[in-house]
N, C-alpha and C positions, 0 to 999 in steps of 0.2 A: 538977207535970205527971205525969198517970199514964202506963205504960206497960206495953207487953204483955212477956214474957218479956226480961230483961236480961242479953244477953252481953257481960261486958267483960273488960279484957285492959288491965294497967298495964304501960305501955311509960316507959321511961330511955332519957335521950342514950344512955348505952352500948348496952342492950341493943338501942335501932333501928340502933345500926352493925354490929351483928353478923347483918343479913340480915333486919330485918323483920319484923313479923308479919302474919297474918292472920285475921279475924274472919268467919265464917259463921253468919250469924242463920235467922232463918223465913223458909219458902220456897226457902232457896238464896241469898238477899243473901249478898253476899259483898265484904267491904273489905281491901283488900292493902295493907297499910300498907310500904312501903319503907324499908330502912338508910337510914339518916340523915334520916329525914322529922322525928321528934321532937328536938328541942332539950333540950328541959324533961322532968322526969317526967310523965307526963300517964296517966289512964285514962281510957279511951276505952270506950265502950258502944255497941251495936248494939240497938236494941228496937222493936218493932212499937209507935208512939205510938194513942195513944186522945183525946186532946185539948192544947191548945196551940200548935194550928199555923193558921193561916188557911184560913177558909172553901175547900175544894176545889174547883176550877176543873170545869166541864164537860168531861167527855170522861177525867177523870183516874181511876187504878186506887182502887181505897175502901182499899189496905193502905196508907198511910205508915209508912216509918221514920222513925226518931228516930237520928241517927248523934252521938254525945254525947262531949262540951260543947259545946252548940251555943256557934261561935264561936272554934271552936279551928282553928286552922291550921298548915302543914306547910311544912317547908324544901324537900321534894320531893314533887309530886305524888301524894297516894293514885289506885288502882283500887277504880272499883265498878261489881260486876257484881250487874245488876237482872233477873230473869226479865219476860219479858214476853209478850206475845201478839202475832201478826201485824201487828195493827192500832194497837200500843203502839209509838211511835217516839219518844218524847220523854220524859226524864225532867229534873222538876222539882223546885226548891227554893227553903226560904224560912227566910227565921230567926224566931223568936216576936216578933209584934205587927207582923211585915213580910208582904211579898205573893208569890205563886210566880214564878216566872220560870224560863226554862228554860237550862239546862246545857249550855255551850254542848261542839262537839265528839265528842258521843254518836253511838259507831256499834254497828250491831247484828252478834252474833257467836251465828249460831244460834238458839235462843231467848230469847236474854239482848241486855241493852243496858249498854255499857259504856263508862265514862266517866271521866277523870282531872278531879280536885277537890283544890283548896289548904284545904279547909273542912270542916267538919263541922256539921248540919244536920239540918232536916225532909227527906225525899225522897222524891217516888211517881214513877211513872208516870204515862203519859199518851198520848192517842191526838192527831192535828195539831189545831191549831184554826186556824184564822184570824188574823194576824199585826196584829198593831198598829203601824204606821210610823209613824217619829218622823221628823218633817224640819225645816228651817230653811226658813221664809219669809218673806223681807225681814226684817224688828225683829222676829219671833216665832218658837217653836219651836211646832210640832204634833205632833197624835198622830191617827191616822186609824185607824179601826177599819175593816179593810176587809170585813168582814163585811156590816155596813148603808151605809158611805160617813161615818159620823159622824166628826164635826172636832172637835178636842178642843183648847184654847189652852192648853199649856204653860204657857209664858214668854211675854210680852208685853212687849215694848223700846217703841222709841217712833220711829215711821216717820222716817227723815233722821239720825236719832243712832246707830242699830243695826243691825248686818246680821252675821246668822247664814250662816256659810258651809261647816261642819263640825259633825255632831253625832256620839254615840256613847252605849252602854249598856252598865251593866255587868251584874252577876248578880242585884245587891240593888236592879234595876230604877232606879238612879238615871242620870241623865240629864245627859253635860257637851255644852259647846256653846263655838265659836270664837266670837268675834262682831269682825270685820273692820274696824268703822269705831273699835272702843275697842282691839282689840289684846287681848283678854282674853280665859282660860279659865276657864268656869264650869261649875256644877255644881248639878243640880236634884234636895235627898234626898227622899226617900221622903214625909217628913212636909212637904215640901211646900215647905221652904226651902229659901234660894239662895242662893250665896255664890260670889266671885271666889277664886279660887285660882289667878294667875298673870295676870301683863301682861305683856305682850313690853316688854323697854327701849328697843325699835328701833317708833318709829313706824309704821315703812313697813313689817315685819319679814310682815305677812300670814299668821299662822299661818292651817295649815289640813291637812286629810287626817287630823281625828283616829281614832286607835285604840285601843281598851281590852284589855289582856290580864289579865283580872283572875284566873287562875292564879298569874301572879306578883305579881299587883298593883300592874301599871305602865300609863301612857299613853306612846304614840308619837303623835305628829304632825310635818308638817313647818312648818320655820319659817324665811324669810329664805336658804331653800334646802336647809339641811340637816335632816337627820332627827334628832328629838328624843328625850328619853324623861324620863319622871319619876315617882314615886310616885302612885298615885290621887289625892292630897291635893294635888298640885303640887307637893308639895316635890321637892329631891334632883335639878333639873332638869341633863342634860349630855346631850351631845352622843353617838347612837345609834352614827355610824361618823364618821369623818373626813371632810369634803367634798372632794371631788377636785378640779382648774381645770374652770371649764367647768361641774359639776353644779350641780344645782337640783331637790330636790326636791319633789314636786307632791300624792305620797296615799301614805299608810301601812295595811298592814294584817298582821295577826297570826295568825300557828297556832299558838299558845301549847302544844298535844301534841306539837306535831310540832319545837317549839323554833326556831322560822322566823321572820324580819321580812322583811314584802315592800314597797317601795316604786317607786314611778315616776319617774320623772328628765326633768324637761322641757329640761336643759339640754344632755343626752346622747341623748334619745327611746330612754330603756334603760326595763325593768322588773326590778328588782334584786332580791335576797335576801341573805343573812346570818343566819348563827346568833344565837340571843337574846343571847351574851356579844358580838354585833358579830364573830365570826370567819368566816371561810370565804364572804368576800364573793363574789358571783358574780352575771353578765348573763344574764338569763332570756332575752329578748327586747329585739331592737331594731328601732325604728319604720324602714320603708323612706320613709317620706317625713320628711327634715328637720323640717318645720314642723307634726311629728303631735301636740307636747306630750301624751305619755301620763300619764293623769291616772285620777280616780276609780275604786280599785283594791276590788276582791272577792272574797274567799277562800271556793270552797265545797270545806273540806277532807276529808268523807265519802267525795264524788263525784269529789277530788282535781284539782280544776279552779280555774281564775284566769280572772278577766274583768275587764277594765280600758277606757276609753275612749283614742282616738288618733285627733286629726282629728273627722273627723263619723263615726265609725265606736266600735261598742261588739264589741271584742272576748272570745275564748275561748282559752284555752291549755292544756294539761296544768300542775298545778302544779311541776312537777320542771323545767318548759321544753317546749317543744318546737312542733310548727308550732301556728299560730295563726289562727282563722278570727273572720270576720266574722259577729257571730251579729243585728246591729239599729243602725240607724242615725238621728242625730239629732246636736244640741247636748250635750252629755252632761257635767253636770257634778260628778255624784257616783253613788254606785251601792252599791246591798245586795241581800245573795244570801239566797232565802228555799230552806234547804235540802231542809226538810221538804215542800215542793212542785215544787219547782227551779225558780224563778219570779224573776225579776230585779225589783227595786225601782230607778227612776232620775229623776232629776232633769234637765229639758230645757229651756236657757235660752230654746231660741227658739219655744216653745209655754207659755213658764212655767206648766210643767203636771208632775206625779206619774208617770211612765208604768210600766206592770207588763209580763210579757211571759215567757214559757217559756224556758231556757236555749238552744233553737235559734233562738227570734227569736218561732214562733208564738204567739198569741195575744195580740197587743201591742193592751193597750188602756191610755187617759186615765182613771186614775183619783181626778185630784183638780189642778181648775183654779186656779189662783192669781187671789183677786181682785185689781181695778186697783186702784191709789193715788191720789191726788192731790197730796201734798208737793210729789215731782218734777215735775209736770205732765199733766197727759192721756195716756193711754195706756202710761205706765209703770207696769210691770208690779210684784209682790215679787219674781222671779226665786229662784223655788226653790233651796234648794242644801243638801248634806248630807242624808242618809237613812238611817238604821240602823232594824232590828226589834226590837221587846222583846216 
């Protein structure tokens, strides 16, 4: 792979505990490598790439870096600071022979966009485009390109044997999914294959609420009540906090910058948090009506906001806690936050239908009906469920 000007910097276990270093390429990129990120001896390069990387995405800056060995990763989060333009809000990445995807977490600081990464990579910028939702309906996973409306078949199950009721995305654009009636966790890579990594041993156990924190490279979901967590791969599966008498957890979601796991509790009608080591547990919000089951949970951590479903009501919070409004109402049974627009993605079992909608509630439209089936009989519907963006 050629590339333009190569700055690099050979970092040791020792020398990253002695405070890090940092790298400043073309333009002003800038990579702050932190004590103790390196393990290994590793050199590490910073260079303007010229080829190697996947076709550029519409709307994306023409400078890619090359932040090198593509595929190296860190015990602690790097910083990197991208100059950008007004109109540049997203920066993306991809590893050679994969596809772009965007970084999740990226807030802007002036004229730059900056953003913590476990990886090293392709990276540009990028101005918003149009989001692609991935959802679970009935035995299949989708992908809607809400640009044109076009339906894309995932994964295809088999109506009466499969039902997706949690999905999630990571950074390398791969795709896991619950699926309800097997009890399994699976995963759809890049190139197209698919593989089970995890069954529950408890028939009835219902995993669901998945979430990806690929910073550290873990899943949380909940399972049989309690909050889980395991390695991307499945392995390494234990238990996220202790179950308390009484709890039941219902949806998982992650601020992996911010070091946060948030979860919902239908057996308490709490909205919880916790430190990523499980410390510092604490009740965000609790439901004033008993039988609210607070459920399908969304972190938009830029705008520092959480919105969660309870009852027929889709709420709003500050993420730190605090009062909490009603921002849309319906069946509500899972939910994604499209930051870059501030636009709600959800899933509505009693319209079995897609619906979008601005963070105060306006603009709420149908944007993807669930066709009928016939297995179960007439007028049963797939009942939508799970929704994340890639």
């Amino acid at each position: 792979m050629r590339t333009g000007l190569m700055l690099a910097v050979t970092l040791s276990a020792c020398s990253a505990l002695d405070g890090g270093r940092t790298l400043t390429g073309p333009g002003g990129v800038m990579v702050q490598v932190p004590a103790g990120a390196v393990k290994a001896p590793a050199s590490l390069g910073l260079a303007v790439a010229t080829e190697g990387f996947p076709a550029l995405p519409s709307g994306s800056g023409s400078t890619v870096i090359a932040l090198t060995p593509h595929g190296q990763t860190f015990a602690v989060p790097v910083t990197l600071t991208f100059p950008a333009t007004a109109s540049q809000t997203r920066l993306l990445t991809a590893q050679p022979g994969g596809a772009w995807a965007p970084v999740a977490g990226v807030r802007r600081m002036g004229n730059t966009l900056v953003a913590e990464v476990s990886h090293f990579s392709f990276f540009v910028v990028s101005e918003p485009s149009a989001p692609r939702v991935v959802f679970g309906d009935g035995w299949a996973v989708r992908e809607l390109d809400v640009s044109d409306g076009g339906v894309t078949t995932l994964v295809d199950g088999v109506a009466g044997q499969n039902f997706v009721t949690s999905v999630a995305v990571d950074d390398q654009r791969r795709v896991y999914w619950f699926d309800n009636a097997t009890d399994a966790l699976s995963r759809l890579d890049a190139d197209g294959s698919k593989r089970v990594l995890y069954t529950s041993p408890q028939a009835t156990s219902n995993p669901e609420g998945l979430a990806v924190d690929t910073m550290h490279g873990q899943l949380f979901w909940a399972e049989g009540g309690t909050v889980m967590r395991a390695q991307l791969d499945g392995s390494g599966r234990t238990p996220f906090v202790a179950q308390t008498s009484g709890a039941f957890a219902s949806s998982v979601a992650v601020d992996a910058a911010g070091g946060f796991v948030y979860w919902t509790d239908n057996g308490s009608d709490t909205v919880n948090r916790a430190a990523l080591d499980g410390s510092g547990r604490m009740v965000l919000h609790t439901a004033p009506d008993a039988s609210a089951n607070p459920r399908a949970l969304a972190l938009d951590v830029s705008a520092q906001l959480l919105f969660w479903a309870e009852g027929t009501s889709l709420m709003r919070a500050p993420l730190a806690g605090g009062p909490a409004t009603v921002v849309a109402s319906g069946t509500i049974t899972s939910l994604a936050v499209d930051a870059e627009s501030q636009q709600l993605y959800w899933t509505d079992n009693a319209s079995d239908a897609l619906i979008r909608a601005k963070y105060d509630g306006s603009g709420l439209t149908q944007v993807y009906s669930s066709p009928v089936w016939s297995p179960a009989g007439p007028g049963n519907a797939t009942n939508p469920q799970g929704v994340t963006l890639r």
